[in-house]
C-alpha positions as CSV (number, residue, x, y, z in Angstrom):
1,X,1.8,199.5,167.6
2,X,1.6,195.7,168.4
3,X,1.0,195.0,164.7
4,X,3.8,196.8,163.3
5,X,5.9,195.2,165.6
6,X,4.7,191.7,164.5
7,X,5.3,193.0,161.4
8,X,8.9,194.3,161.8
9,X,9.8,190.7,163.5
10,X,8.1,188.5,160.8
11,X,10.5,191.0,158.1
12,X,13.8,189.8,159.8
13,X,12.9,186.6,160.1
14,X,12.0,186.5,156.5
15,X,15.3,188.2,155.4
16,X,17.5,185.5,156.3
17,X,15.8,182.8,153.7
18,X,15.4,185.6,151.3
19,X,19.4,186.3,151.3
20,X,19.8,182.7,150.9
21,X,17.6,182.4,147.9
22,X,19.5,185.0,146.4
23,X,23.1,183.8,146.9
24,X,21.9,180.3,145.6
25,X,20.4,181.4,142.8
26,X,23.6,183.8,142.3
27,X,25.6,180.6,142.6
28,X,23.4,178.9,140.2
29,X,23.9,181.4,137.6
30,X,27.9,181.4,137.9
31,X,27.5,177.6,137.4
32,X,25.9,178.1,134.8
33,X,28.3,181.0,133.4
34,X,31.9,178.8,134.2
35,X,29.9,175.4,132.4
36,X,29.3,177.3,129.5
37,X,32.3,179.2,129.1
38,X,34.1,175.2,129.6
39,X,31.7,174.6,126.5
40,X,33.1,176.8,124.5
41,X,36.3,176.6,125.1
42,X,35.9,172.6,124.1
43,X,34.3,172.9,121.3
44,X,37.4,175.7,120.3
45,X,39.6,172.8,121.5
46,X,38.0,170.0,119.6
47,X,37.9,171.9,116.1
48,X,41.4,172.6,116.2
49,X,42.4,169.0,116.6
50,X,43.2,168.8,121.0
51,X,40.8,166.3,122.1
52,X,42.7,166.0,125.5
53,X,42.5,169.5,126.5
54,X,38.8,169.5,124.9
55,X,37.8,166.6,127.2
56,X,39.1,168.0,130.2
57,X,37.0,171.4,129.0
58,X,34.1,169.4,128.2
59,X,34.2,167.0,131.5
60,X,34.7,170.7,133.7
61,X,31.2,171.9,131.8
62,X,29.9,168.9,133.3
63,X,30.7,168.7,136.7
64,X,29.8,172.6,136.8
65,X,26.3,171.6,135.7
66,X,25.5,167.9,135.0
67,X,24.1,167.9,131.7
68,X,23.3,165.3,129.0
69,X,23.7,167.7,126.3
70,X,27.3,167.7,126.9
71,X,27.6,163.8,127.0
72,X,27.6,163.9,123.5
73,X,30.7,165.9,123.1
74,X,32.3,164.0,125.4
75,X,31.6,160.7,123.8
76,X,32.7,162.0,120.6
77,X,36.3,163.6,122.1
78,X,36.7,159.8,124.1
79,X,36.3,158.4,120.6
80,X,38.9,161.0,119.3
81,X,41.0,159.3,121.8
82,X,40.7,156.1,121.0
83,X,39.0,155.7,124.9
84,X,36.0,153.5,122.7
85,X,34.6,151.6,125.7
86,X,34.5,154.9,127.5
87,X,33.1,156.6,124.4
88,X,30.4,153.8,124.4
89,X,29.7,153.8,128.3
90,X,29.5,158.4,127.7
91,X,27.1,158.0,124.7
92,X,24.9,155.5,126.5
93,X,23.6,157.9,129.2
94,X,23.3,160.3,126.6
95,X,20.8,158.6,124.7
96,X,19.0,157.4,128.1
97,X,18.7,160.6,129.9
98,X,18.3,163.0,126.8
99,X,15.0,160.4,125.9
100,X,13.0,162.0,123.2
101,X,14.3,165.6,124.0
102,X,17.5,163.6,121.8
103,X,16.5,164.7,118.0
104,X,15.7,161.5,115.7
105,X,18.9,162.8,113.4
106,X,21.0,163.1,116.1
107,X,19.9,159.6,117.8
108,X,20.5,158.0,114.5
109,X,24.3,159.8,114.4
110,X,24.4,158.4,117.9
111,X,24.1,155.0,117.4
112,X,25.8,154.9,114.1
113,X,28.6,155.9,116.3
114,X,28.1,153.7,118.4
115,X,28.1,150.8,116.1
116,X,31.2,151.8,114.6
117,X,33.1,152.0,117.5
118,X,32.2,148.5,118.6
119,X,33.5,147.1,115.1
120,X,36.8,148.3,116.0
């Protein structure tokens, strides 16, 4: 009797912290959802020629879940703009926190960019 109600109090204790590991990892997931649904709806955005409303699509993917990935598409829409310094000062991180997960292509694209934009 004594160990089933150990038991039955260690349970509720636990099901508290279990709840909240399942609402944050809930919240996590819609995060992730809205960020990626903001992706999309930039890179839609972008291809059709509105770099304003793609930046604001790409920046919302990135406050909903800081990513370097995305700092590339945000460099490139700044540039769009004509925002260069800001492009520059968005590709920068890219480079830096993306490290070698940054394909050797893409890093070459990345600082051709960058190159050119600091011509003009």
């Amino acid at each position: 009797m004594r160990t089933s109600r150990l038991l039955l109090a260690l349970l509720l204790a636990c099901a508290p912290l279990a709840w909240a590991q399942s609402a944050a990892k809930k919240e996590a997931a819609a995060k992730k959802n809205q960020a990626a649904d903001h992706y999309k709806k930039g890179v839609g955005l972008f291809k059709e020629g509105d770099f304003g409303a793609a930046l604001a699509e790409f920046k919302a993917a990135y406050q909903a879940v800081p990513s370097w990935e995305v700092l590339y598409n945000i460099g490139l829409t700044e540039r769009r703009l004509f925002k260069y310094g800001q492009a520059v000062r968005t590709l920068n991180p890219y480079l830096e926190e993306g490290g070698k997960n940054v394909p050797a292509d893409r890093r070459t694209s990345v600082e051709s960019e960058r190159s050119q934009i600091r011509s003009l």
